[in-house]
C-alpha positions as CSV (number, residue, x, y, z in Angstrom):
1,X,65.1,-16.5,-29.6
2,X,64.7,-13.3,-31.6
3,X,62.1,-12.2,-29.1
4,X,64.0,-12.6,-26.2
5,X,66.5,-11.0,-28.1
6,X,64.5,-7.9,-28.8
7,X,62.9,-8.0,-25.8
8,X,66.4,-7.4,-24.0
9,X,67.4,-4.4,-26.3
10,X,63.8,-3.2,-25.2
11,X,64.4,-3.0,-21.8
12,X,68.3,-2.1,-22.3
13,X,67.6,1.0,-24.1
14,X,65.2,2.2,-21.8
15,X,67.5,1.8,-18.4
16,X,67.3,5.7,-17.1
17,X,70.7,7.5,-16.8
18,X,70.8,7.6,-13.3
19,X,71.1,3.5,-13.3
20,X,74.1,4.3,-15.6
21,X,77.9,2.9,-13.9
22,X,79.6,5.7,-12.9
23,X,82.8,6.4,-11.1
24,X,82.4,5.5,-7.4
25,X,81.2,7.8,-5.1
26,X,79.9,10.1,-8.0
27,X,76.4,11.0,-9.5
28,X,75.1,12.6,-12.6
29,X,72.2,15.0,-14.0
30,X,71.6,15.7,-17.3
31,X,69.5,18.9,-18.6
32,X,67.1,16.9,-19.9
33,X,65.5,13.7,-18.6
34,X,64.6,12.4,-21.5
35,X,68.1,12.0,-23.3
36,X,67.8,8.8,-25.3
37,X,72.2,8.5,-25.3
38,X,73.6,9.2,-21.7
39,X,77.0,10.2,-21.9
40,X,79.9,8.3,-21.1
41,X,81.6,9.4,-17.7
42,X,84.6,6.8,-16.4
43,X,88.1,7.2,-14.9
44,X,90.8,7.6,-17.6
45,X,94.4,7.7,-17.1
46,X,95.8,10.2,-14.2
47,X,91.9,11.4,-14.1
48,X,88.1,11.4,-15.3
49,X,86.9,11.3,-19.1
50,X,83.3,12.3,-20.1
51,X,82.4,11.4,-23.9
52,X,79.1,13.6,-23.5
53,X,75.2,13.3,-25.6
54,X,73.0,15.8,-23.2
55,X,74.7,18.7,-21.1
56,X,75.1,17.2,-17.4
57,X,77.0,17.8,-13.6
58,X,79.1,15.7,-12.4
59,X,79.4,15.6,-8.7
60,X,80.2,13.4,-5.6
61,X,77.3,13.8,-3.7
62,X,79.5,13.2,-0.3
63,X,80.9,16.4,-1.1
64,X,79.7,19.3,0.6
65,X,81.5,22.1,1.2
66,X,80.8,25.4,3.6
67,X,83.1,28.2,4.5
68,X,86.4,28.9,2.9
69,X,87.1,26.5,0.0
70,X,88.4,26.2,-3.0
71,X,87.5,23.6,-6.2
72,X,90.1,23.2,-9.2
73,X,90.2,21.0,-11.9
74,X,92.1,21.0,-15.6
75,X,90.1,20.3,-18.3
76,X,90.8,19.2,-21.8
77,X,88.7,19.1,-25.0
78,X,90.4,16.6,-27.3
79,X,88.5,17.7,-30.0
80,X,86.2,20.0,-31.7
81,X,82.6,20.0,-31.2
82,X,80.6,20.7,-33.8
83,X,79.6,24.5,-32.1
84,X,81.4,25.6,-29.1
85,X,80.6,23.9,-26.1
86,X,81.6,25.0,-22.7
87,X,82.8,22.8,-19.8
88,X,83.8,24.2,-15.7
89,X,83.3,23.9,-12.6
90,X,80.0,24.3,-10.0
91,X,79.4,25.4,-6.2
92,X,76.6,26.0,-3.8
93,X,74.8,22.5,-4.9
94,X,71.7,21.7,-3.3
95,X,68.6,19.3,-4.5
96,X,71.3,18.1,-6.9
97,X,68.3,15.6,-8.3
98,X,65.3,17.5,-7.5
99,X,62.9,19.9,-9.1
100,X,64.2,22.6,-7.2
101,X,68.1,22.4,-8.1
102,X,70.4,25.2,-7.9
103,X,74.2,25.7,-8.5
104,X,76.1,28.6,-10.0
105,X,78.9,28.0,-12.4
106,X,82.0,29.0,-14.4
107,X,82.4,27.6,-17.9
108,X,84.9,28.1,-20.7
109,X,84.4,27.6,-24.7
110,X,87.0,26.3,-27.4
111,X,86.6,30.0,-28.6
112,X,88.4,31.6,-26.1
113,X,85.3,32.9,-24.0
114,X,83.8,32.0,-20.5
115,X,80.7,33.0,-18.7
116,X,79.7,32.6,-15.2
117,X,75.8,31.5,-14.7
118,X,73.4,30.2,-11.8
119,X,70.9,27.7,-12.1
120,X,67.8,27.7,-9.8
121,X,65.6,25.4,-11.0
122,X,64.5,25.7,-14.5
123,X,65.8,28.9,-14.8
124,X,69.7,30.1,-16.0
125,X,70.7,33.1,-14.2
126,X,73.5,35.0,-16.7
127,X,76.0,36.7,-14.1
128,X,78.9,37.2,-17.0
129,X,77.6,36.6,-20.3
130,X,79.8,34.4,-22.7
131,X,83.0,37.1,-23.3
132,X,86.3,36.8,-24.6
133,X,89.7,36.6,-23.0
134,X,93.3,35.9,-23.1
135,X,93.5,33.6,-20.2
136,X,91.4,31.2,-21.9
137,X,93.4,28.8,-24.4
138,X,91.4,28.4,-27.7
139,X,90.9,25.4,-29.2
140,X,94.1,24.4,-32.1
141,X,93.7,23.3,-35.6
142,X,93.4,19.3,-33.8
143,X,89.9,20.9,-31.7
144,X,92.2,20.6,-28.8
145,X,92.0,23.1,-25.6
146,X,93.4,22.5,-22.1
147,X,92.2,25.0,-19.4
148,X,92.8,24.9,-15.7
149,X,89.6,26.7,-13.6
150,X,89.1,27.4,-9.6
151,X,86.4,28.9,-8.2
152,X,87.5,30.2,-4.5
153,X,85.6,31.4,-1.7
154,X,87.5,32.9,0.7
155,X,87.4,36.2,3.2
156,X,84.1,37.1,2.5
157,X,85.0,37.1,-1.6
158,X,84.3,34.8,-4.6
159,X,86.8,34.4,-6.4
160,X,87.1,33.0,-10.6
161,X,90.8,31.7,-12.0
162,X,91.3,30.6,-15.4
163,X,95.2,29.3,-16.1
164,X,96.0,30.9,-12.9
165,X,95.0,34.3,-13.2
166,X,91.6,35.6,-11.6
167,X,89.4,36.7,-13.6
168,X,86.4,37.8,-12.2
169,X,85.5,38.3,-7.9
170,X,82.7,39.0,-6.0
171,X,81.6,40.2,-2.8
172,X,80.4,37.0,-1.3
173,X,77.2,38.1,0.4
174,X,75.8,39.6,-3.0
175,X,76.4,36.7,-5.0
176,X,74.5,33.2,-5.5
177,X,74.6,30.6,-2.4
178,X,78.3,29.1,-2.4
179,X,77.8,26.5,0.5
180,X,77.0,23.2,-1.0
181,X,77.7,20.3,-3.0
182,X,80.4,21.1,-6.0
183,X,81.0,19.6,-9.1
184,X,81.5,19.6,-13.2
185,X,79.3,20.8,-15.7
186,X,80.3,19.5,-19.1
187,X,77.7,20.7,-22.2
188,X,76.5,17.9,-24.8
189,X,78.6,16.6,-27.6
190,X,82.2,16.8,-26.1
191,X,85.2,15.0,-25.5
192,X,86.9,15.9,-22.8
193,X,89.5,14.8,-20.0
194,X,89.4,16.1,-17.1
195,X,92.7,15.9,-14.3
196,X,93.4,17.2,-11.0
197,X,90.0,17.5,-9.8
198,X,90.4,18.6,-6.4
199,X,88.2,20.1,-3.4
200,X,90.1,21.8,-0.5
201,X,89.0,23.6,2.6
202,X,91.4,26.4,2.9
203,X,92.0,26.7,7.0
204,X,93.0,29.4,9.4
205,X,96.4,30.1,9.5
C-alpha cells in the first residue's frame, strides 16, 4: 500500500503545467518549464484569480485579434509580495507555446511604477524601463493595489492607459507586432484578482 501510495505522489508531482485545470477556453505559459509549483489560475467571484509560483501568460488561445482593438482588465494584488512583482496585459501573441514566442507587454508594480516590454523568444525587449507614476496606485499598508490597464490600437497608434489616463502612445508601424493572440502576464509569487477582462474590436463608425 505504501508503494502504491508513493508511487501516486510520484507521478502526481511530475504532471507538467500545461495538464494543469484551467479555466475553460484558456491556456498558460510559464517562464520556465521546469517550475516544480504551477500556479493556481481559477475563476473567483465576478472574475479570474491567479495565486502565482513561476511568472506566466494567461491567454484564451481562441482569441486573436487584428486591426483596431482594444484589451482591458482591473487587476488587484491582495497582498504584498515579498519584492515588487508586476502584473498587465499582452498583444500581438504568436507561437504562444513554442520556442519562438513573442508578445509585447504593459506591466505595473506595487511601487507605483510600470514598464512596457517585448518578448521574442528568449529575449526581453525593454521599450519603457520600470518608472514611476502617479496613475499607478501603490500598494497600502495591507500589500493591497487595484489598477485598471488597456492597451489600444487604434488609427494607426498604440495606445497605454493606466486608471484611465494614457500613459504612453506609439506610432503603430514602429512598434512590436500588435495583431495576435492577447492575454495576462502575472510575475511569480503573487496574489492577485483580476475583473473585467475584456477584448473588443473597436468598429467603424
Amino acid at each position: 500500500m505504501r508503494l502504491k501510495l508513493a508511487l501516486a505522489l510520484s507521478l502526481l508531482s511530475a504532471v507538467p503545467a500545461a495538464a494543469q485545470e484551467l479555466p475553460t477556453g484558456w491556456s498558460m505559459r510559464l517562464d520556465r518549464s521546469d517550475a516544480a509549483a504551477p500556479p493556481k489560475f481559477f475563476p473567483a467571484g465576478d472574475g479570474l484569480h491567479v495565486t502565482s509560483g513561476p511568472a506566466a501568460i494567461y491567454y484564451q488561445p481562441a482569441q486573436v485579434m487584428k486591426g483596431d482593438f482594444r484589451i482591458s482588465a482591473t487587476f488587484t494584488q491582495t497582498k504584498a509580495p515579498q519584492h515588487p512583482e508586476a502584473v498587465g496585459l499582452f498583444m500581438g501573441g504568436k507561437n504562444l507555446q513554442g520556442a519562438e514566442q513573442e508578445y509585447g507587454y504593459l506591466i505595473v508594480r506595487g511601487d507605483g511604477k510600470y514598464s512596457i516590454k517585448h518578448r521574442a523568444g528568449s529575449e526581453v525587449h525593454t521599450i519603457q524601463d520600470w518608472v514611476e507614476h502617479a496613475k499607478v496606485n501603490k500598494q497600502d499598508a495591507a500589500g493591497k493595489a487595484t489598477n485598471t490597464l488597456v492597451m489600444e490600437v487604434l488609427s494607426g497608434r498604440v495606445r497605454m492607459l493606466i486608471n484611465g489616463e494614457e500613459i504612453r502612445s506609439f506610432d503603430r508601424a514602429n512598434f512590436f507586432q500588435t495583431a495576435g493572440m492577447l492575454g495576462m502576464r502575472i510575475n511569480h509569487n503573487l496574489d492577485v484578482h483580476i475583473s473585467d477582462f475584456k477584448i473588443e474590436p473597436i468598429l467603424d463608425k
